[in-house]
N, C-alpha and C positions, 0 to 999 in steps of 0.2 A: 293210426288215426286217433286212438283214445289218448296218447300223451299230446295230440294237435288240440282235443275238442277239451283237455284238463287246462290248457295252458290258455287257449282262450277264456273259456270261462272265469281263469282265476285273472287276467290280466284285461280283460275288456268288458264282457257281460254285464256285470252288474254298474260299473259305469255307464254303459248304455243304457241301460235299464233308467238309474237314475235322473239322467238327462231327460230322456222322454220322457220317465215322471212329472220332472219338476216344470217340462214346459221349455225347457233349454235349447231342444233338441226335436225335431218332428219321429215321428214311428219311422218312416218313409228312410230319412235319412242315416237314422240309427242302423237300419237294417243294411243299408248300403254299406256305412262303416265296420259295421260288423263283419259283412262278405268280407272286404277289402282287408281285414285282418287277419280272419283264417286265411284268406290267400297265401298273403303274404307269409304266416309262417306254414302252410303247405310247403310254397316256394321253396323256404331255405331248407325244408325238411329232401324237397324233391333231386336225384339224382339222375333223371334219365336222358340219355344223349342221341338216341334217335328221335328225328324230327315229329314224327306221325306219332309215336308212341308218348310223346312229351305232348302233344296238342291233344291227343285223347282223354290223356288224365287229366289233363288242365281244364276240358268241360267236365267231365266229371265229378273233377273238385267242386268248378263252381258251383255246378246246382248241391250238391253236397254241401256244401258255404252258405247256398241261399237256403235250405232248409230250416238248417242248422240256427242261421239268424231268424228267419221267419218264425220260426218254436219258439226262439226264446224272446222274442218280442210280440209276442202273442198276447190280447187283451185277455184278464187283469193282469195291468203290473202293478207290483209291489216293491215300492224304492228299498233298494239294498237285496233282492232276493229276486232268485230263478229255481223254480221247479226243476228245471233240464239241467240246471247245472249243480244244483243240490244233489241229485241221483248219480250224475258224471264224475262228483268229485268224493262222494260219499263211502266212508274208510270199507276196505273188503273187509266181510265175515267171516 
């Protein structure tokens, strides 16, 4: 999960962030886009071939997806910058 939540962060986050900044972009809908991106690379990360077992982790993910957006779009934002994704992507010690 932490190379899903490094790779969003470096490739969506802070574009989102900014949008809603600037006014481009509602909270609401940023948070949407944002789910819909981890999904999707959940998706391609996901391997599993039983049905039940594949629809488990797919709610799973989601709300894990909506968390995940809902943190990082959390008032104050600051264009260009995430607290959540500074500490996610932040060099090991």
């Amino acid at each position: 999960m932490l190379q899903i939540e490094q790779t969003l962060c470096q490739q969506a986050v802070v574009p989102e962030i900014d949008a809603v900044v600037a006014g481009e972009e509602t909270r609401a809908a940023g948070v949407t886009d944002l789910i819909q991106t981890c999904l999707q690379l959940i998706d391609a990360a996901d391997v599993q071939t039983d049905p039940l077992l594949a629809f488990q982790f797919a709610l799973g993910n989601l709300i894990v997806c909506d968390k995940i957006a809902n943190t990082v779009l959390t008032e104050p934002l600051t264009e260009g910058q995430s607290d959540l994704c500074n500490a996610i992507l932040a060099p090991a010690k």
